[in-house]
DOTORTI-784534 format. One record per residue (C-alpha): residue number from 0; residue in one letter; x, y, z. Coordinates in steps of 0.05 Angstrom, whole numbers, plus 32768, in hexadecimal, padded with zeros to 4 digits. Each point is the difference from the previous one (the first is absolute). Example, Ala and Ser with C-alpha at 12.3 -4.5 7.8 and 13.67 -1.06 7.14 Angstrom:
REM DOTORTI-784534
    nr   rest      X      Y      Z
     0      A   80F6   7FA6   809C
     1      S   801B   8045   7FF3
This chain:
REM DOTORTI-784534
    nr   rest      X      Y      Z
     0      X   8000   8000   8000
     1      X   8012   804C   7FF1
     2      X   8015   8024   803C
     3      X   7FE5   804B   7FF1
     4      X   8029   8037   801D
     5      X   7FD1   8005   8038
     6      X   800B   7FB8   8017
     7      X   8054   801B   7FFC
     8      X   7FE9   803B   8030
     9      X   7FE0   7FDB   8034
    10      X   8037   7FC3   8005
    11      X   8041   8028   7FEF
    12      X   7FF3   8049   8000
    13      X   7FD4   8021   8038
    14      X   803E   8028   8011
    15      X   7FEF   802E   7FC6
    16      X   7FC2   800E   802A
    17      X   8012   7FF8   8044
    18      X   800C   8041   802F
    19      X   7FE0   802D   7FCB
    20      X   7FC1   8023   7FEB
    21      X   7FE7   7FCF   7FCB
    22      X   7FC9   8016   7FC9
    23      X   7FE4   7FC9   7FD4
    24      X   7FDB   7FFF   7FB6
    25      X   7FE5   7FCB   7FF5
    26      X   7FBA   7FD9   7FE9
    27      X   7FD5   7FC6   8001
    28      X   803A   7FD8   7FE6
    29      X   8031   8014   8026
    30      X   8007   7FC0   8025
    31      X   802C   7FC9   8018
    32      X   800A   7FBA   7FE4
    33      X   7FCF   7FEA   8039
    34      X   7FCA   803B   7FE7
    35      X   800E   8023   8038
    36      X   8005   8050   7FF3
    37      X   8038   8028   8003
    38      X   7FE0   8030   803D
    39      X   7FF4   7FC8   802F
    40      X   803E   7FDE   7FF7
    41      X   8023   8034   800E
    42      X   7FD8   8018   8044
    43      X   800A   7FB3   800C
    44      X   8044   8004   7FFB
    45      X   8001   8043   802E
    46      X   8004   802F   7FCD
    47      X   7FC2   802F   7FF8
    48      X   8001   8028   7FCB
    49      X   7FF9   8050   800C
    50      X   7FD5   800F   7FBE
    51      X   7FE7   7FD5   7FC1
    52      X   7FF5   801C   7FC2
    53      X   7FCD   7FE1   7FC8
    54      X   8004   7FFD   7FB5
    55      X   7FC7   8002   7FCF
    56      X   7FC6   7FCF   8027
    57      X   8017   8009   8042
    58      X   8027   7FE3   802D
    59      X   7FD2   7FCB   8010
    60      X   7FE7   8000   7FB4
    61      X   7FB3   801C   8005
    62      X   8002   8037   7FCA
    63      X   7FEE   7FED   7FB6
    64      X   801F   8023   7FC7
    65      X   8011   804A   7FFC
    66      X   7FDA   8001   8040
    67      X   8022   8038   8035
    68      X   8016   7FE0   8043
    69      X   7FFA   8029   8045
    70      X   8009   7FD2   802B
    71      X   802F   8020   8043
    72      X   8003   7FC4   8034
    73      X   8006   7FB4   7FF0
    74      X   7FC9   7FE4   8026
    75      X   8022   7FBF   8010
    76      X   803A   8016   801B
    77      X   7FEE   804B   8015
    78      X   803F   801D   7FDC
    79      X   8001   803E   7FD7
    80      X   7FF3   7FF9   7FAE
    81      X   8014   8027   7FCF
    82      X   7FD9   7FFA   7FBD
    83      X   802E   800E   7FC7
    84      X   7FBF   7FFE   7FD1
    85      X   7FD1   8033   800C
    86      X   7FDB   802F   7FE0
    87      X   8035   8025   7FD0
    88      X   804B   8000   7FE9
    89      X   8016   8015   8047
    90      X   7FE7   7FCA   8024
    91      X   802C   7FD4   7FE0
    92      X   8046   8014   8024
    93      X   8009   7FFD   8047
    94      X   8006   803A   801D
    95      X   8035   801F   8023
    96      X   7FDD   7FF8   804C
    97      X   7FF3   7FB0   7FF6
    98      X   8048   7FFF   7FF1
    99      X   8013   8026   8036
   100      X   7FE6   7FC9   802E
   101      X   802A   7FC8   7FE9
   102      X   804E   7FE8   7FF2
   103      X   7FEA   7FCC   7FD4
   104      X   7FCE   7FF2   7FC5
   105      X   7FF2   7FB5   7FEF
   106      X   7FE9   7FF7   7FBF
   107      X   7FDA   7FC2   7FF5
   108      X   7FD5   8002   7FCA
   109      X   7FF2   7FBA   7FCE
   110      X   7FF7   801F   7FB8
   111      X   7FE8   7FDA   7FBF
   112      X   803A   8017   7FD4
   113      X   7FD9   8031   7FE0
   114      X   8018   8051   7FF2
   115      X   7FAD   8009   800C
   116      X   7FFF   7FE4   8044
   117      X   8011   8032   802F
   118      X   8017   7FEC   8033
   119      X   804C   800B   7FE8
   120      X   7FF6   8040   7FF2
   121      X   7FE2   800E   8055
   122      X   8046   7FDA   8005
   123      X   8026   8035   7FD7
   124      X   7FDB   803A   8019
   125      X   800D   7FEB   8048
   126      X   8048   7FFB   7FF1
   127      X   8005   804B   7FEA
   128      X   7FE7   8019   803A
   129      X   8029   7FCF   802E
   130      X   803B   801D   7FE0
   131      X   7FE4   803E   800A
   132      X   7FFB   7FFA   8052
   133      X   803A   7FD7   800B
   134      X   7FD7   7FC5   8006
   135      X   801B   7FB5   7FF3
   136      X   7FD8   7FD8   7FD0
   137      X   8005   7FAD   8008
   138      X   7FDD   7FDA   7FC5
   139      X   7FEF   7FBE   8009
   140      X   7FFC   7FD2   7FC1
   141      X   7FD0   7FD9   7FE8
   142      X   7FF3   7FD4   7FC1
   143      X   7FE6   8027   7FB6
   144      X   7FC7   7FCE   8001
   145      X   8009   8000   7FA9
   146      X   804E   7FEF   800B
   147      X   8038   802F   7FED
   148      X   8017   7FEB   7FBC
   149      X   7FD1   8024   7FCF
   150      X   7FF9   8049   7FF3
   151      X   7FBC   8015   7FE1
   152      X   7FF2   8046   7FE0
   153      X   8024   8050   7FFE
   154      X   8018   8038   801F
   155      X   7FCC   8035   801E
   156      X   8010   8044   7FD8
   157      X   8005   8036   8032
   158      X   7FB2   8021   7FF3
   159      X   7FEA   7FBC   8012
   160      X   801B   7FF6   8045
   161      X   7FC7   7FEF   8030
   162      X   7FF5   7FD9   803C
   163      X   7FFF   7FBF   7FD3
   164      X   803B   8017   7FE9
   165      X   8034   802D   802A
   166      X   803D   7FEC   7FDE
   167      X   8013   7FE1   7FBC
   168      X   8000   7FB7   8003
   169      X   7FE1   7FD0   7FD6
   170      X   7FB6   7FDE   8014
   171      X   801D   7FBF   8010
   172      X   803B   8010   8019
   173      X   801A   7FC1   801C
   174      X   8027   8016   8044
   175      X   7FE9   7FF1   804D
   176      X   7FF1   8042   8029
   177      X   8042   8004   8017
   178      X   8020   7FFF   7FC9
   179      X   7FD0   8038   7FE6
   180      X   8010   8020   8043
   181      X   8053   7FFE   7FEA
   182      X   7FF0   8020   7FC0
   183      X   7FCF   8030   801A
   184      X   8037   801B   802B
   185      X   8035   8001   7FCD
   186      X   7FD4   8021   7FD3
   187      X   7FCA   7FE3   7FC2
   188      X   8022   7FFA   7FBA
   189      X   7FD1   8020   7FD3
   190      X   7FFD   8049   801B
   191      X   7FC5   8020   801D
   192      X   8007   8032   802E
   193      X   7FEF   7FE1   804B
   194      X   802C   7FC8   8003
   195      X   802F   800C   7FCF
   196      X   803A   8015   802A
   197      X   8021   7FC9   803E
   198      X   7FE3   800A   8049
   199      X   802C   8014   8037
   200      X   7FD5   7FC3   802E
   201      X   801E   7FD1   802E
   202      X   7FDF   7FB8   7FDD
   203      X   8006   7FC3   8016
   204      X   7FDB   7FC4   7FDB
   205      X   7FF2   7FBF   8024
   206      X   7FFE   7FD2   7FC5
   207      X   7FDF   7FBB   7FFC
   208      X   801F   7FBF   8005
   209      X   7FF5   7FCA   7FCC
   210      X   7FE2   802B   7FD0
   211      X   800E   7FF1   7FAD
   212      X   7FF4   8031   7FC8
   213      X   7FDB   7FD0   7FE5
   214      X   7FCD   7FEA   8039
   215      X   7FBB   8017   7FFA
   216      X   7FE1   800C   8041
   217      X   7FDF   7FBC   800A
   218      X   8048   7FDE   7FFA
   219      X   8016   8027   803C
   220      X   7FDA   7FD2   8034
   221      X   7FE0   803C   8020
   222      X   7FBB   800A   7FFF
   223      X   7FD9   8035   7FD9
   224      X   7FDD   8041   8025
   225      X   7FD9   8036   7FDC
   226      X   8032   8037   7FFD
   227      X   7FBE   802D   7FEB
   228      X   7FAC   7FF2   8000
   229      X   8008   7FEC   7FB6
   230      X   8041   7FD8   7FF7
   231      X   7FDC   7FC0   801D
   232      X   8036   7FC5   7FE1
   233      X   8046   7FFB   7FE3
   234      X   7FD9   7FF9   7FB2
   235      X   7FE8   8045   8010
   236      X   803E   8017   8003
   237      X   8017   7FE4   7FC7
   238      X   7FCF   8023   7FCF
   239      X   7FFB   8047   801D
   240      X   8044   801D   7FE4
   241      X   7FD5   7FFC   7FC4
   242      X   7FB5   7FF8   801B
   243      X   8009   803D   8029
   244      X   7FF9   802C   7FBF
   245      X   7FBE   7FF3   8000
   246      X   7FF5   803B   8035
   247      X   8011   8033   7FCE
   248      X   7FC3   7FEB   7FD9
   249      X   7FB8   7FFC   8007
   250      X   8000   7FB1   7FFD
   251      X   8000   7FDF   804A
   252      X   8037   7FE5   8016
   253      X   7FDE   7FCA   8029
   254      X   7FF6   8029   803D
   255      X   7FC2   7FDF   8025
   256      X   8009   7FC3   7FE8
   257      X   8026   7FC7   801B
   258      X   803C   7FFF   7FCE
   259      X   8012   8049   7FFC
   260      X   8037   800D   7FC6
   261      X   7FF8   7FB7   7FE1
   262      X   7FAF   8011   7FEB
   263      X   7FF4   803D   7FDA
   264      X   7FC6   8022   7FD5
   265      X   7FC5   802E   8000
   266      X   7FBC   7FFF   7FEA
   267      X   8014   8013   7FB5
   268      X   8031   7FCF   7FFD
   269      X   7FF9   7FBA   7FD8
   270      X   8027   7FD5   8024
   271      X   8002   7FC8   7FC2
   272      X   800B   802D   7FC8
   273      X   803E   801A   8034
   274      X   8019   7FC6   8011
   275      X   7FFF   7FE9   7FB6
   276      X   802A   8037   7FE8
   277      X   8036   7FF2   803D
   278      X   8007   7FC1   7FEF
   279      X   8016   8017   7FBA
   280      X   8041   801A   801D
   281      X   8019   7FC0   8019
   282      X   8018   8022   8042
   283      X   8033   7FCA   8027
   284      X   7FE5   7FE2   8047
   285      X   7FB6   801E   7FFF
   286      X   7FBF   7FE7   7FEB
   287      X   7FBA   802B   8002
   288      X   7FC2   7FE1   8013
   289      X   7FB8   8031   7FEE
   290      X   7FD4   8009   8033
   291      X   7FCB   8035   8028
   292      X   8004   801A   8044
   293      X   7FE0   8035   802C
   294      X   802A   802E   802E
   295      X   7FE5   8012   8043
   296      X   802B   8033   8002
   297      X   8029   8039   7FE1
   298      X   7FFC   7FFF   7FB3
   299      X   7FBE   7FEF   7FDD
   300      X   7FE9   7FE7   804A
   301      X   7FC5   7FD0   7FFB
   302      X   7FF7   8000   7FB3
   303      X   8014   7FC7   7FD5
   304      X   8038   8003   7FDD
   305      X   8021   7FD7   7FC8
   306      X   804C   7FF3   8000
   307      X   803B   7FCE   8004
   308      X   8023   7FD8   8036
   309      X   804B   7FF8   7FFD
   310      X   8017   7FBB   8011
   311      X   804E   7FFC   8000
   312      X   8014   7FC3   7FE7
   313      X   804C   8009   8002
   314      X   8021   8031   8026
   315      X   8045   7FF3   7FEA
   316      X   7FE8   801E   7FBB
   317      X   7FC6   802E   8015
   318      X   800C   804C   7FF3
   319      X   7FCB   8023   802C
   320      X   800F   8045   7FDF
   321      X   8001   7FF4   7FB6
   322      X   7FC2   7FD9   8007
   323      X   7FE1   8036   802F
   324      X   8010   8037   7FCA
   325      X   7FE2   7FCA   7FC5
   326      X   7FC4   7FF9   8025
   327      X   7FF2   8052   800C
   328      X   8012   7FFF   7FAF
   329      X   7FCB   7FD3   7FF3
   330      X   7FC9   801C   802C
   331      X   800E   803F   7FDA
   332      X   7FF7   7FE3   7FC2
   333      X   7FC4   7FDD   800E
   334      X   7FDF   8032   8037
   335      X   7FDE   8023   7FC5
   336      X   8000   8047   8021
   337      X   7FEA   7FE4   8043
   338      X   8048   7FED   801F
   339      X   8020   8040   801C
   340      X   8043   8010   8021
   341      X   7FF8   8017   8048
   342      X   7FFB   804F   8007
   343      X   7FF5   8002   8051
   344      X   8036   8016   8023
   345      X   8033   7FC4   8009
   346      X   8036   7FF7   8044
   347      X   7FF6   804E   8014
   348      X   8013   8010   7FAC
   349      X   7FCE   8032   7FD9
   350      X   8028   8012   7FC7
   351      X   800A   7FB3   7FE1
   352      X   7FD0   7FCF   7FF5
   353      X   8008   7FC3   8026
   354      X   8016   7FD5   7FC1
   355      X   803A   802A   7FF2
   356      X   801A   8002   8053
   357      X   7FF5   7FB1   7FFC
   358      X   802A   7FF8   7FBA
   359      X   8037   8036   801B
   360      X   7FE3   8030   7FC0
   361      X   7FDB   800D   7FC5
   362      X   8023   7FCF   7FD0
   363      X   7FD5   7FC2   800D
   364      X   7FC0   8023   7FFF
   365      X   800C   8021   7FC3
   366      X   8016   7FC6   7FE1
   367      X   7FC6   7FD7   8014
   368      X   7FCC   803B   7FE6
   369      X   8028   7FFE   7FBA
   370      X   7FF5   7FB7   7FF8
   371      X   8049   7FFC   8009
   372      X   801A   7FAB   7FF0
   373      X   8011   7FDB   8043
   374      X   8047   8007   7FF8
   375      X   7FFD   8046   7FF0
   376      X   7FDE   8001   8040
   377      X   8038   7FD7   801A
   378      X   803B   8028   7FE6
   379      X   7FFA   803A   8032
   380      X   8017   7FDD   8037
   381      X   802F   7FCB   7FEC
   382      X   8040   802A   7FFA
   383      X   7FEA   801B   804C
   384      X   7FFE   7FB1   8018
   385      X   8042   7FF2   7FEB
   386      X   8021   8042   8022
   387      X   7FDA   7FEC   8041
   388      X   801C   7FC0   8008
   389      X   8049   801D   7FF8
   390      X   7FF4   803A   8030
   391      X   7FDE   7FD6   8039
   392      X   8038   7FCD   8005
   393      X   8027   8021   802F
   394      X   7FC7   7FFC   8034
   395      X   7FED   7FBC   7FEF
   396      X   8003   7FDF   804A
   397      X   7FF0   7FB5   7FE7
């Protein structure tokens, strides 16, 4: 079994937290081998923690989508919270007072492997303003539940930088959170202005033990917790680097339904006639079954919609974002004036529509509204894919 950088704190490491103020973000997820969470094994172990601080969802992982958290004292334990996802922009850095209560930040937070999930970028934005107030910042490791050896999709140009998107990396970007957390400090490769320059922060990472590049999450031995309401298994994870584009269109993503990301449609969709013209493009490791289903919540709640389940045959093969930006190409070409790209605001951004903050900028879109070929398509982010896997090897842990 995989030993997750929280399992190294508690057996080898409590002296990074012993004697000192100790702040901790951290989630549903954030758990031992045993399940048992990060907050009460450390009070357990003597060590209670001056001040939590909660990503998107919540600490204890109540919020839905988008949906502000306020929440100021954990109600099992009676310690402090910060939310770092409120109701705008600012709410997303700690502030300078929450610091000022602690020596140390632990960050442990299980991602996806996705730019779009954000819980790295909480991660990165807490490590500017720890090296801000002089604060240490301990990351402890755990697994990229797709692997680390494939790299899916661009860089973010600068105009698109958005809470899905902070930085320039690619959608699947292949690394663990701490080694995101090494290259956050040492500055992102592709420009944009917030983290392009290194961090004056005192890091430490707590990596894993017995962790492959290779290993999907279930190979690691350690069981599976919702890291947010809607990431229910490990084969939802492995379909929303390219599923999760969904949200920058009128077409549900599968919100209210029991397979979010993996069922899609709306009401205008034929799920046959779009599962018929996927099938044409002989995409590796997926197959797409028609069907109908009826939210009970969020997009197109309680109407019937028609639409396609993902079933991932191979995973070895399976490239979640080119098939996610084939399947938004052929719900525009069959949506006959009825399919729409998202106009709301999107993760605090007014000025972009959600498709273009998801993609990293305009070039999919526009390609996909031109009736651009699939590899046309394709072609705008291969050159990126290759430069990302150079410049991330230095931080490469496993």
């Amino acid at each position: 079994m995989v030993l997750t950088g929280l399992d190294v704190l508690c057996a080898e490491r409590l002296d990074l937290c012993r004697g000192r103020r100790v702040g901790v973000l951290c989630h549903p997820a954030s758990v031992t081998s045993d399940l048992v969470h990060i907050v009460d094994r450390l009070v357990a172990a003597g060590i209670r923690p001056a001040r939590l601080f909660g990503p998107e969802h919540g600490v204890r992982g109540e919020a839905q989508e988008m949906v502000g958290v306020d929440t100021e004292i954990d109600r099992r334990t009676g310690i402090p919270v910060s939310s770092l996802y409120g109701d705008g922009v600012e709410s997303l850095t700690p502030t300078a007072d929450a610091l000022a209560e602690i020596d140390v930040l632990l960050v442990d937070l299980q991602d996806i492997g996705c730019r779009y999930y954000t819980y790295i970028w909480t991660m990165a934005l807490a490590m500017a303003a720890a090296a801000r107030a002089g604060v240490q910042v301990v990351v402890l490791d755990r697994p990229n539940p797709l692997g680390g050896a494939e790299v899916e999709g661009g860089a973010v140009e600068p105009d698109a930088e958005s809470f899905v998107g902070l930085g320039s990396i690619p959608v699947r970007h292949g690394m663990t959170v701490g080694e995101l957390a090494s290259m956050v400090r040492a500055g992102l490769p592709w420009g944009g202005a917030r983290f392009a320059r290194p961090m004056d922060l005192d890091l430490t990472v707590v990596p894993m033990r017995g962790w492959r590049r290779q290993d999907a999450f279930d190979k690691t031995g350690l069981p599976w917790v919702m890291p947010s309401p809607n990431m229910p298994t490990v084969d939802t994870a492995f379909v929303y680097p390219g599923l999760c584009l969904i949200e920058g269109t009128n077409v549900s993503e599968g919100r209210g339904v029991t397979r979010p990301f993996e069922i899609i449609g709306a009401p205008f969709v034929d799920g046959y006639r779009l599962a018929e013209r996927l099938f044409t493009h002989d995409l590796p490791g997926v197959r797409f079954r028609p069907l109908s289903f009826r939210p009970v919540f969020h997009k197109h709640a309680g109407r019937s919609c028609g639409g396609i389940q993902l079933h991932v045959v191979d995973r070895t093969t399976f490239r979640p974002y080119r098939t996610g930006v084939l399947i938004l190409r052929e719900l525009w070409a069959t949506g006959e004036g009825a399919f729409a790209w998202r106009t709301e605001p999107y993760e605090f951004v007014t000025h972009r529509t959600a498709i273009d903050l998801l993609t990293g900028g305009a070039d999919v879109r526009q390609g996909i509204e031109r009736g651009v070929p699939p590899e046309a398509l394709f072609a705008t982010w291969v050159a990126a894919e290759r430069q990302f896997h150079e410049r991330r090897r230095p931080h490469l842990l496993y």
